[in-house]
C-alpha positions in Angstrom: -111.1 -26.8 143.9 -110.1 -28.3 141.0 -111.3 -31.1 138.9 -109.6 -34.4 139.3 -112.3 -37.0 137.5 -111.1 -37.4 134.2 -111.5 -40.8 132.3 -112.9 -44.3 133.3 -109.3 -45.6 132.5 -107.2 -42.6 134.5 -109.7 -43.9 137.6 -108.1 -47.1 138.1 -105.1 -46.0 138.4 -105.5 -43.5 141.3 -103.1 -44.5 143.4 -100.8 -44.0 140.7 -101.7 -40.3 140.5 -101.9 -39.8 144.9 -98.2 -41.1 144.4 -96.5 -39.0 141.7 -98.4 -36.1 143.5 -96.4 -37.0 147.0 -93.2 -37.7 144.8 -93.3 -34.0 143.6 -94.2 -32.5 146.9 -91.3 -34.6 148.9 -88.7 -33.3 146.4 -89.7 -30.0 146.7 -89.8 -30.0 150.1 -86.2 -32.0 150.4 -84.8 -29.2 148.0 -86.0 -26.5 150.1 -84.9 -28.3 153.2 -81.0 -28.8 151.5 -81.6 -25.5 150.7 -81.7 -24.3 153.9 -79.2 -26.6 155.3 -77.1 -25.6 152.8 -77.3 -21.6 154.0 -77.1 -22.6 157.5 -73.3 -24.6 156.6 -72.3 -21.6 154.7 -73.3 -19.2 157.9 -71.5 -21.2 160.6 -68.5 -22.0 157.9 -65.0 -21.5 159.1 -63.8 -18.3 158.0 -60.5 -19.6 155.9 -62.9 -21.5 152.9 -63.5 -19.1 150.6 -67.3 -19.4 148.7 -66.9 -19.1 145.1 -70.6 -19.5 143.8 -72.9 -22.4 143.2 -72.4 -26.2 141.3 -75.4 -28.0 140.8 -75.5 -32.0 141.6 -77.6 -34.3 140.9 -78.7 -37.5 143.3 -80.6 -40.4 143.9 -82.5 -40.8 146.9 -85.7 -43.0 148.2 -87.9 -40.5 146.4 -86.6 -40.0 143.5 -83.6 -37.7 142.1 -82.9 -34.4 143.7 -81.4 -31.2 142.0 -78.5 -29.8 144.4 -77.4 -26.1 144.1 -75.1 -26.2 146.8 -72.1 -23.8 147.6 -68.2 -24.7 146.1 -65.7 -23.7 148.5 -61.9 -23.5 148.3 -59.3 -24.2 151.2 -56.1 -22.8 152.0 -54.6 -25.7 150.2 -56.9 -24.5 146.9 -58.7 -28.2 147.0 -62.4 -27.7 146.4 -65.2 -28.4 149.1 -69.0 -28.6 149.5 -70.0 -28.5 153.0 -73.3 -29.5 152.0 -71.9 -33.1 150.1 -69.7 -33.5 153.2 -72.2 -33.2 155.7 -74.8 -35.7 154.5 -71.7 -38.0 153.7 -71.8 -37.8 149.7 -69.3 -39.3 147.9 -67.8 -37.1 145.2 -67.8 -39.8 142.8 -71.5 -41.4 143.9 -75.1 -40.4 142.1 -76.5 -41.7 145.4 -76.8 -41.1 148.7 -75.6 -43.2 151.4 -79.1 -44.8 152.4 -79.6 -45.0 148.6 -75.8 -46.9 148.2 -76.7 -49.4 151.3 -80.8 -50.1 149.9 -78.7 -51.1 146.2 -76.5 -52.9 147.9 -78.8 -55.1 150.1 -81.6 -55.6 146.9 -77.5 -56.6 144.8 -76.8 -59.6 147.1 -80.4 -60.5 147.4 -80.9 -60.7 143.4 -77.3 -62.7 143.1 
């Protein structure tokens, strides 16, 4: 086990540390779990979109922002699509997500 005591000063701030240490874990864990949904879309796509490789994304969420390398797909009509944006209800045009957009919102009108 590793070593976690390191100065007097560091030691008050523990919580601090317990909490970036979560932060990390949860967006791992979130990017996995994209990750997968992400492979499970592409699997059970219809068979007329047509993949044609990777775009990464960036987001906002509760814990923090989330590198998306999710798969670009084109329709008959040649307009681009990302299953994965669609299906957790991303804006195109948004850096957050849609819990993200409402918790802005609320903390907005309470601030004004």
């Amino acid at each position: 086990m590793e070593t976690v005591r390191t100065s007097r000063e560091e030691g008050k701030a523990w919580d601090q540390v317990i909490w970036e240490h979560f932060n990390k874990e949860a967006i791992r864990f979130a990017q996995d779990y994209l990750s997968r949904l992400d492979q499970e879309l592409a699997q059970s796509r219809e068979p007329r979109l047509r993949c044609l490789g990777f775009r990464k994304r960036v987001i906002l969420t509760r814990i923090g922002f989330l590198t998306l390398h999710r798969r670009l797909y084109r329709d008959p009509e040649g307009k681009p699509v990302f299953l994965l944006d669609r299906f957790l209800g991303l804006a195109s045009s948004s850096l957050s997500n849609p819990t993200m957009a409402k918790m802005i919102a609320q903390l907005v009108s309470f601030l004004s």
